[in-house]
N, C-alpha and C positions, 0 to 999 in steps of 0.2 A: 434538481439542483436549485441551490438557494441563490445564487450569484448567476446573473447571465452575462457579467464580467471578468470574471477571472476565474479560475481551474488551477491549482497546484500540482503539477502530476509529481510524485514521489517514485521515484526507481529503486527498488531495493532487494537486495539479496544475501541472507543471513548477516540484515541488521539488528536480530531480536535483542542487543545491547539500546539501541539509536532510536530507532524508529520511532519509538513510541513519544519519546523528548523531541524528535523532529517535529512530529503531526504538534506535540504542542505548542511548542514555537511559532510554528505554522500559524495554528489558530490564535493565539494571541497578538501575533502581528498583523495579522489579515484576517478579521473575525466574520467578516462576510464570504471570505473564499470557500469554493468546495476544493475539496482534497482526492485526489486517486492517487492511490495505493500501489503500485503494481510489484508484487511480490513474484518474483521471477523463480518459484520451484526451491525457495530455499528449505534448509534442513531443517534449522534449527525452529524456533515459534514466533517467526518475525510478522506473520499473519496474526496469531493471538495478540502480539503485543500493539500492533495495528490495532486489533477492535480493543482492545482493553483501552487504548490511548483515544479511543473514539468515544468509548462510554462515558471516559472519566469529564470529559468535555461536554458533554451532550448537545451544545451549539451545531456541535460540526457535525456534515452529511459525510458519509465515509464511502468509498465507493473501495471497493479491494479487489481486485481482480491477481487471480493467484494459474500464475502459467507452468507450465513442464522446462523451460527450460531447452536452450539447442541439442543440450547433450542427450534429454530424452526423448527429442526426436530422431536422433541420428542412431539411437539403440533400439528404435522399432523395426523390426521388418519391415523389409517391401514388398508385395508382394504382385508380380504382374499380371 
């Protein structure tokens, strides 16, 4: 991390319209902040447009962390 001041955390799920224009924003108003990402299992490519919006900036450290989501926990078995 390049910032030991501030951390953006970004919540997002099938923002692949957004995301990418958020982290910019982001980094243009805050150009020492780091950003996380946390893509919560979406469908659509809210994760690629996360790194593509990391690339295009190259300043910024992208940290993306990409989860399953409640609903694909609650569809695992259990098994005792």
């Amino acid at each position: 991390m390049r910032s030991e001041n501030l951390l953006i955390i970004i919540p997002a799920y099938n923002e692949e319209g957004r995301v990418g224009q958020v982290v910019r924003d982001v980094t243009s108003t805050l150009p020492g902040a780091d950003v996380l990402v946390i893509d919560d299992g979406s469908a659509d490519n809210t994760a690629a447009e996360a790194v593509q919006a990391q690339v295009l900036e190259g300043q910024l450290e992208l940290f993306l962390v990409v989860l399953a989501g409640p609903a694909q926990e609650r569809a695992q078995p259990k098994f005792a």
